[in-house]
N, C-alpha and C positions, 0 to 999 in steps of 0.2 A: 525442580523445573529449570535449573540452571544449563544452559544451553550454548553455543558459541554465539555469541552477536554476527549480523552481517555487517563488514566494513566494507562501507565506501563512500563515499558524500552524497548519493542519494539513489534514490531509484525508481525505473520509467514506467510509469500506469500506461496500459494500452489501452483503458477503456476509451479513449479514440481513435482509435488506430485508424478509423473508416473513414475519419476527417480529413483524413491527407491524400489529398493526390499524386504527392510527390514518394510515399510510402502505396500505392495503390499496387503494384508490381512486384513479383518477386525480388528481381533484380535490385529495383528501388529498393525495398524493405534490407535486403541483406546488407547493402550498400550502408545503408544509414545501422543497424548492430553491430556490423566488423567499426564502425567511426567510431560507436558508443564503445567498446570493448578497449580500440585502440586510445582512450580518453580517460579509461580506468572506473567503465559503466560497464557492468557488468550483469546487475539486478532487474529484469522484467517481471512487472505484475500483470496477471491475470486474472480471467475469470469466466469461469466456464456459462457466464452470461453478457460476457461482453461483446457486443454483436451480436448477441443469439447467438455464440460459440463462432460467428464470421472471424472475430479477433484472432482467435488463437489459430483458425484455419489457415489465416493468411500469413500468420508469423511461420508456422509450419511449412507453408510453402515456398518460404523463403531459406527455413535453414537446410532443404531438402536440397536446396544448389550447393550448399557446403555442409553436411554433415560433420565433418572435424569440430565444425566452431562450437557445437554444441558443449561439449568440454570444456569452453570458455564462459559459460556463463551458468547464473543463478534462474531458473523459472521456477515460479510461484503461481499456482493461479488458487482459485476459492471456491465453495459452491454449497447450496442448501438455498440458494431463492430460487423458488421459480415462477417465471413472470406469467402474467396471466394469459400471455399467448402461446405460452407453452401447457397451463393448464389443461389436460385432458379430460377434466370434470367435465359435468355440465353447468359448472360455477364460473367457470372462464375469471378465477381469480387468483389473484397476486399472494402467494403464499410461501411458508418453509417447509424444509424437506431433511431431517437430520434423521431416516429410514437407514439401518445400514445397508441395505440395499442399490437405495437412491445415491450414497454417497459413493461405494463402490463403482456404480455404473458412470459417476459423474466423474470418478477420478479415470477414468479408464476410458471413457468418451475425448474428455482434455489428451491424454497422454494421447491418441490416434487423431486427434487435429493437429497435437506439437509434432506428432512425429516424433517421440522420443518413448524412451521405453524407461524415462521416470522422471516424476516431480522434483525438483529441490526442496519445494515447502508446500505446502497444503494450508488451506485456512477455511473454516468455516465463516461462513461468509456473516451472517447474519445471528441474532441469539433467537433460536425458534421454540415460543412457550413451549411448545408440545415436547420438548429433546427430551430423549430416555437417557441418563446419562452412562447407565451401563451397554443399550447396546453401542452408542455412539464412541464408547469408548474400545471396544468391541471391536468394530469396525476400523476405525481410525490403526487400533493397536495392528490389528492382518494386515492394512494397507504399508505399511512402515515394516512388518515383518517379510512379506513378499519382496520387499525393492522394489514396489512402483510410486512410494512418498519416502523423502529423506527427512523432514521434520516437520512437525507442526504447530500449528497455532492458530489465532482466533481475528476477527475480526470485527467490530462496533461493539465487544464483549463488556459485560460490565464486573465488579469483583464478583459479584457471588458465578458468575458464569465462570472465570476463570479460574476462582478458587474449588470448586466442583471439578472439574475436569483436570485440572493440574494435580489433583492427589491421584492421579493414576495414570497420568497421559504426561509426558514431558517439553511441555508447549517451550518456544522460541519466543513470540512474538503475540502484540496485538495494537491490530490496525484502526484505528481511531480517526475520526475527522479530527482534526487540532489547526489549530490559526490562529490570528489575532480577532479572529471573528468567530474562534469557534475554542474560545479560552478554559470554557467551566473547568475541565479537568484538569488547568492550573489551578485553580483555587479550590478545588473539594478534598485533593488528596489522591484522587485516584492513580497521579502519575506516581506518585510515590509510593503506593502500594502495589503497582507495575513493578518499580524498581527493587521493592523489597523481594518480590515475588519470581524478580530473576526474567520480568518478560521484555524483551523489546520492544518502543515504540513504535511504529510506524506512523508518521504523519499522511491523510491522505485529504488534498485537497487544502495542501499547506500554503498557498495566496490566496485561498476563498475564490479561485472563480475569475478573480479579478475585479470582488465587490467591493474592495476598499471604498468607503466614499469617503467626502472630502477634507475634512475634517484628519482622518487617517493617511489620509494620500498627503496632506502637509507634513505632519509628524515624521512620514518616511521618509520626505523630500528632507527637513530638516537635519534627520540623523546621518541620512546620507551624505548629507553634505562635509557634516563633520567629520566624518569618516573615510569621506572620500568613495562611497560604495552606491547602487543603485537600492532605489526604491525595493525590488523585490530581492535585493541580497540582504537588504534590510531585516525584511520581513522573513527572511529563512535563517537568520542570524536569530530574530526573534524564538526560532521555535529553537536552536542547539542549545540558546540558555537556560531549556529547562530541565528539570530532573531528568537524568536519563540518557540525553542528547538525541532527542528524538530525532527519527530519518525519513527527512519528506519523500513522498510519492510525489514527483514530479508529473501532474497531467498532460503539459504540454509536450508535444515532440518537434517545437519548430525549433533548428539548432540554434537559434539564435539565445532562444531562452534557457537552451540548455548549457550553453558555453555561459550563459551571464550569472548562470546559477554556480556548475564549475567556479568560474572566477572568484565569487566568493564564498566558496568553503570555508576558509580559514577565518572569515568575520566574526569576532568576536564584540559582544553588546558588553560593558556595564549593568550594574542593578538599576541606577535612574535611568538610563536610556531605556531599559526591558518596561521600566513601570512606565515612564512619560508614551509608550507606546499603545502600552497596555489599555492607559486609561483614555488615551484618545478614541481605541478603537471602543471600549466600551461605555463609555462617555459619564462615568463615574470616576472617582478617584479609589484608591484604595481603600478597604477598610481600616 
């Protein structure tokens, strides 16, 4: 399962791409990936449910004003949920879908919003009881054989899902919520049986939202201080210390957050500063 890592300091979640009005326009939209590209961002996540596929339509019709740039960059998008208003039942319910049919069609749907004629990475989005793991793997295996996916891997996966699939499929990655609010898989092991396992982290939803409550918001304030760094480089400095050096998904796209993130890459935490953070946010101490 051993794979090439993506390097770079982080990478840009679209799932709101529709939040921005200043990204609302082609032109917009381009304007702001040639900045991210030129800034050494390179990595877009998606997902063939982000927007109801609006996300990836409008990136699409952004790189369609400069098709060269596409050579510049990493797209990833995901897919096996489908929400209940795409439901075609008459269950009008929120379900998974790892059919290799359904994923075919989902991979090949994305690639005709991007406008491109292939993935960087693919991810199963969700772990769905029902997955056959032979056709999925099936699947997955012709989609990477054809040239319309260059790698893959998992997303919210737990081991036994990854260890299943990885004895036949050559996963890269798996995308986890992780934070100071979303800690367990520092203390179970899991990241380290990630790391044995050859998969990359992906941090998704690495400042929680911007739940920090107060308690944690001091603790930030105070490391930062000594540091010299802010509150949220704090808090993304918190997640490189862990096994792995896990790579946040950055949700926001307002530049300001992204430069502040940029700025500090290079933060490195301490053992007592990781734990005095840890324990603020979960308001225990260590065991």
């Amino acid at each position: 399962m051993n794979q090439p890592p993506i390097e770079q300091p982080l990478l840009l979640g679209m799932m709101r791409l529709l939040d921005y009005p200043e990204l609302a326009t082609p032109q917009g939209l381009l304007a702001f990936v040639e900045r991210c590209v030129e800034r050494g961002l390179n990595g877009f996540d998606h997902a063939n449910i982000y927007g109801l596929g609006q996300c990836e339509s409008r990136f699409g019709e952004a790189l369609r004003l400069r098709p060269g740039l596409r050579r510049q960059l990493q797209l990833i998008s995901k897919a096996d949920i489908v929400p209940a208003a795409q439901d075609g039942s008459r269950w009008r319910v929120k379900h998974y879908n790892t059919g290799a049919a359904y994923l075919t069609e989902a991979v090949e749907a994305s690639l005709a919003r991007l406008g491109v004629e292939r993935l960087d990475g693919f991810l199963l989005h969700r772990p769905d009881p029902l997955l056959q793991a032979d056709e999925v793997v099936r699947a997955l295996q012709a989609l990477v054989e054809s040239g319309k996916v260059g790698w893959l891997g998992l997303s919210n996966a737990e081991p036994l899902h990854w260890q299943v699939l990885g004895r036949e499929l050559p996963l890269r990655c798996n995308q986890i919520e992780l934070s100071l609010l979303a800690q367990q898989s520092a203390w179970d092991g899991r990241l380290q049986a990630m790391q044995a396992d050859g998969l990359q982290v992906l941090a998704w939803s690495p400042l929680a939202g911007g739940a920090f409550g107060p308690a944690l918001q001091q603790a930030l304030a105070e490391v930062g201080e000594a540091l010299q760094a802010t509150a949220n480089q704090v808090a993304l400095a918190w997640l490189r210390r862990l096994p792995g050096s896990p790579l946040p998904i950055l949700g926001s796209l307002r530049w300001a957050r992204i430069e502040e993130a940029l700025a500090g890459a290079t933060l490195q935490l301490d053992a007592p500063s990781w734990f005095y953070l840890a324990e603020a946010a979960r308001g225990i101490k260590a065991p």
